[in-house]
N, C-alpha and C positions, 0 to 999 in steps of 0.2 A: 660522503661526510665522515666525521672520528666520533665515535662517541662523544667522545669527553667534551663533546660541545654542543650535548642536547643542552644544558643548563643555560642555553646563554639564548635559546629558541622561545617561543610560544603563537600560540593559535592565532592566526591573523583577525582570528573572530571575535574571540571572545578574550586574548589575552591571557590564557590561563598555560599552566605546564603542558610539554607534549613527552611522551616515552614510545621508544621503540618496541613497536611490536612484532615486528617480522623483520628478520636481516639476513642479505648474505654479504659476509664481509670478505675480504679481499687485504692481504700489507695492510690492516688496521684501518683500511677505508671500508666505510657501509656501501654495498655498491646495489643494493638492491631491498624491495622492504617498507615501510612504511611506519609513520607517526600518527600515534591517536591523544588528541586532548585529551585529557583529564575530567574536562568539563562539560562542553558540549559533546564529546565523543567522535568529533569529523577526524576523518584519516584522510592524509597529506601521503602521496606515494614518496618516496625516494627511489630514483632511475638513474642510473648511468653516473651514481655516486651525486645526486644531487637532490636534497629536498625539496619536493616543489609546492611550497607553502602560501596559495594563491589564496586571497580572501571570496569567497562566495562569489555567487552571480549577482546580487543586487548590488556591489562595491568593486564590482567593474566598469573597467572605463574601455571605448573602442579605440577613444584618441591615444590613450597611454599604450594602450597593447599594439597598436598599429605602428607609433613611435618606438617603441621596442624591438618590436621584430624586424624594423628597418636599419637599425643599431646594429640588432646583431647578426643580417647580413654583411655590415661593415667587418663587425670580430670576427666572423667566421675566414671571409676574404681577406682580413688584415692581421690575421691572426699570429704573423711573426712580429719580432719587435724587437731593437735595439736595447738592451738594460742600458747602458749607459746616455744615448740619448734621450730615453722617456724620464731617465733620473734625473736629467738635467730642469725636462717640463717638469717633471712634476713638484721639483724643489720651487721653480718659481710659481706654479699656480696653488703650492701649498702656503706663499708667502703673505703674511707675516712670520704666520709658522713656519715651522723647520721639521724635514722630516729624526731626526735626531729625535724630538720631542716624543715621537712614537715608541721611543726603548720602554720594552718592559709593561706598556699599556695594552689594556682591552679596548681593541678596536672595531666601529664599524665601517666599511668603506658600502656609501650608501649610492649604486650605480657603480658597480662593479668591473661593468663589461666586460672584458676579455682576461681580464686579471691583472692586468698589467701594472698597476699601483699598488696591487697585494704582494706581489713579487719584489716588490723596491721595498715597502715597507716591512716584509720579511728580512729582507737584507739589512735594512737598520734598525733591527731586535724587537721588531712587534711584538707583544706577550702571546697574545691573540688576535686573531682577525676572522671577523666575518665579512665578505664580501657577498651583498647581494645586489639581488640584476632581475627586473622582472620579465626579457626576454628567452632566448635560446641561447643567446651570449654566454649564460653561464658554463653552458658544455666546452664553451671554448676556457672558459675560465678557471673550470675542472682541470681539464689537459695543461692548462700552463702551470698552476699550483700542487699538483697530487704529491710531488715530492717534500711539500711544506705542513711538516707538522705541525703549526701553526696556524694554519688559514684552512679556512672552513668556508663554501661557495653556499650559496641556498638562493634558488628563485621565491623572488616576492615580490610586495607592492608596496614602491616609498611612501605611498598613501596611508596604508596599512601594512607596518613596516613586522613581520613575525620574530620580533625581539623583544626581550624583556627590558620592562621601563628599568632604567637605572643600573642597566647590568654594564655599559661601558665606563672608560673612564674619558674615551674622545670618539666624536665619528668623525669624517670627510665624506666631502662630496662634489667631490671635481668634473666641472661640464654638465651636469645635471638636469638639476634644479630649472636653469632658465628653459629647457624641452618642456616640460611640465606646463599641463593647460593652466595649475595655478600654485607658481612656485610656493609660495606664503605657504599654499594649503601641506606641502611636502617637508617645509621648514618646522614647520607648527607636530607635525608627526611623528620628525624625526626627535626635535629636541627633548621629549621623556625621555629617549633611550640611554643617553649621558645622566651621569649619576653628578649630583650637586657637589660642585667643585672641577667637574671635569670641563671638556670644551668641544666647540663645533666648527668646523671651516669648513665651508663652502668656495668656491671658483665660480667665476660667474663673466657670460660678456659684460661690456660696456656700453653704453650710447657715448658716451664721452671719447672723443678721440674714433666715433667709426661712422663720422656722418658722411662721407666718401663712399668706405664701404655698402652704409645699408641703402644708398640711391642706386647703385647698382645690384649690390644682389637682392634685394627683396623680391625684386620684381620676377629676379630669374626663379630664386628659390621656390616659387608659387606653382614656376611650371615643376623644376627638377621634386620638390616632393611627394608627387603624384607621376612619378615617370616610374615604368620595370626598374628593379633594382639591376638586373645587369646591364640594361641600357646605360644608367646611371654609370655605371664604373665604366667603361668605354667612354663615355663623355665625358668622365671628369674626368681621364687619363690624358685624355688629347688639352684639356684644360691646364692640367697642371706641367705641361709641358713649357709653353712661356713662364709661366710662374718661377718653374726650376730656373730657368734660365737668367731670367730677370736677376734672381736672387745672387747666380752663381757670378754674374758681368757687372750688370748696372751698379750694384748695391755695393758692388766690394772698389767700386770706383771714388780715391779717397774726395776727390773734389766734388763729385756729386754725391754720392751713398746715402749721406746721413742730410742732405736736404730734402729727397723723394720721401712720398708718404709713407707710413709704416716703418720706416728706417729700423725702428730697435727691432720689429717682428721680422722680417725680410732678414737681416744679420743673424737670428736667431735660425730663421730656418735654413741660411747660407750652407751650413754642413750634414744637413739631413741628407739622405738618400733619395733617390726619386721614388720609390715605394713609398717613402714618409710622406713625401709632396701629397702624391697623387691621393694618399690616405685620409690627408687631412681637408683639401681637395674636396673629394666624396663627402668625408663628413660633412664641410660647410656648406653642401648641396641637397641633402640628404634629409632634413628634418621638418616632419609637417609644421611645428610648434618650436621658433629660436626664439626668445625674446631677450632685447638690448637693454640693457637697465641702465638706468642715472644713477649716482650716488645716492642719492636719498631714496631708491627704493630699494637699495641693495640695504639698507639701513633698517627701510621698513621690516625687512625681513622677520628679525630680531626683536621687533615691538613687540615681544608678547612675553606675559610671567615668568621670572625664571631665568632673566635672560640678559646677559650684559656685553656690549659689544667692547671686546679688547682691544681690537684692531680692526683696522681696514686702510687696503692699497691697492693703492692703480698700478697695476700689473704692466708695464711694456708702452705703458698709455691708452691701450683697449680693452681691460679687463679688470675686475674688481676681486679682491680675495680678501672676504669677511672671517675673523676668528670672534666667535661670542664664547663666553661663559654661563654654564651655566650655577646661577646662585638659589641659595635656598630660603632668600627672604622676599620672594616678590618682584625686586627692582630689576623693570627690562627697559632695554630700547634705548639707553646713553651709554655714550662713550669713556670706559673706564678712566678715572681721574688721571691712573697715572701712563694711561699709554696716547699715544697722537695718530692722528691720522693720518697718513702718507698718502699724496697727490699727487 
């Protein structure tokens, strides 16, 4: 981590300031060392340039850390990455928003994983960024950013998120949320940390548009969740193997393409790599806790003080991407007068 971005940290306990007490720094990164509250006095180590700011044992979860660390065997394994093709995802699962919009703001990317959306959003002028991840993923997320004076990595818990209320001007939180045993409850956490006037987007699947999809993979997902992770990657590889294919024949066939299901995702993934397949592949296989949302609960989200939903759009036709506001009078959970809902 850099200094100059303890101010933007605090105790996942107690909420209060944390200061460096022991560092060995390295090219202006702390790469070793530890943070003590102010308050309660808990010391958080920093390891291998990474705060690891975990909220106590009573506000531990087995499902979230179990789901975590299954993540970040994905980043460790999936750990290269196209810029240009993740900048393409990630412009649409940040839509309504624009990654443009992140010039010059204090950011939190909440579900960090491998860094890969810190890296894009360094590239279109983030002021700052903190990216955090409450599993191992974040090592991998060190190594992708340490050249970004900018971006700042820290393990935590979106639950108990070790950031100060009101210290950003916007967070994101792309793929997240719906892993989470109770997204609302990771929603509700995050949005203190936007200061009133700034904003939140979230990415999230659908139910709309994947009742295909979830008759056949739920069932599967039941077993692959609970399968070796390297089992896992072996079988999702020989998986993504028609998929590529499919994508790279059937779908570019003009007479058929765009009648086959998923037409606009299949054309999207047309130019990926077969590593991206096989990646994304693993991940749909991979998580104890997916859940498919309706509109109206991607809505519900947002139902809480504070909080004004700007937008929302149906993604490709399988995914939803909420932008809220946060306001300083109260009014949450409608749809700002003057923006529309995209379907």
């Amino acid at each position: 981590m850099r200094r100059e971005f303890v101010d933007l940290l605090c105790c996942p306990n107690c909420l209060a300031d944390l200061r460096i007490d022991e560092s060995h720094a390295d090219a202006g990164h702390v790469i070793d060392g530890s943070l003590a509250c102010s308050n309660c006095e808990t010391r958080f180590p920093i390891t291998r340039g990474v705060p690891r700011l975990l909220p106590d044992d009573g506000n531990r979860s087995q499902i979230r850390e179990n789901t975590a660390e299954r993540f970040s065997f994905e980043w460790h394994h999936f750990a290269d990455f196209d810029v240009a093709v993740e900048e393409q995802s990630m412009s649409t699962w940040m839509s309504p928003s624009r990654l443009d919009d992140l010039k010059g703001l204090t950011v939190l990317d909440a579900g960090c994983g491998m860094g890969r959306h810190a890296v894009i959003a360094a590239a279109h002028g983030v002021g700052r960024l903190v990216g955090l991840d409450l599993g191992n993923a974040v090592d991998a997320a060190v190594a992708n950013t340490k050249h970004l004076e900018n971006v700042c990595i820290v393990q935590g818990d979106i639950y108990h998120p070790p950031v100060k209320n009101g210290a950003f001007d916007a967070a994101y939180s792309l793929g997240v949320l719906h892993h989470l045993p109770d997204p609302q409850c990771g929603f509700k956490a995050l949005a203190p940390k936007v200061k009133p006037g700034g904003w939140i987007h979230v990415w999230l699947y659908g139910r709309e548009g994947n009742r295909m999809l979830l008759l056949v993979l739920n069932p599967i997902r039941r077993v692959t969740s609970r399968m070796p992770l390297a089992l896992l990657k072996i079988i999702s590889g020989v998986t993504a193997v028609p998929v590529a294919l499919a994508a790279k024949t059937l779908y570019r066939l003009p007479w058929l393409g765009a009648r086959l299901p998923y037409a606009a995702y299949m054309c999207w993934l047309d130019p990926a790599s077969f590593a991206k397949i096989h990646a994304i592949v693993f991940d749909q296989l991979l998580a104890p806790v997916a859940y498919y949302m309706r509109r109206d609960e991607v809505l519900r989200l947002a139902d809480i003080p504070e909080c004004t939903v700007r937008a929302i759009e149906h993604n490709r036709g399988m995914s939803w991407g909420l932008t809220v506001q946060r306001t300083p009078n109260g009014e949450s959970g409608k749809l700002h007068k003057t923006e529309s809902a995209a379907r």
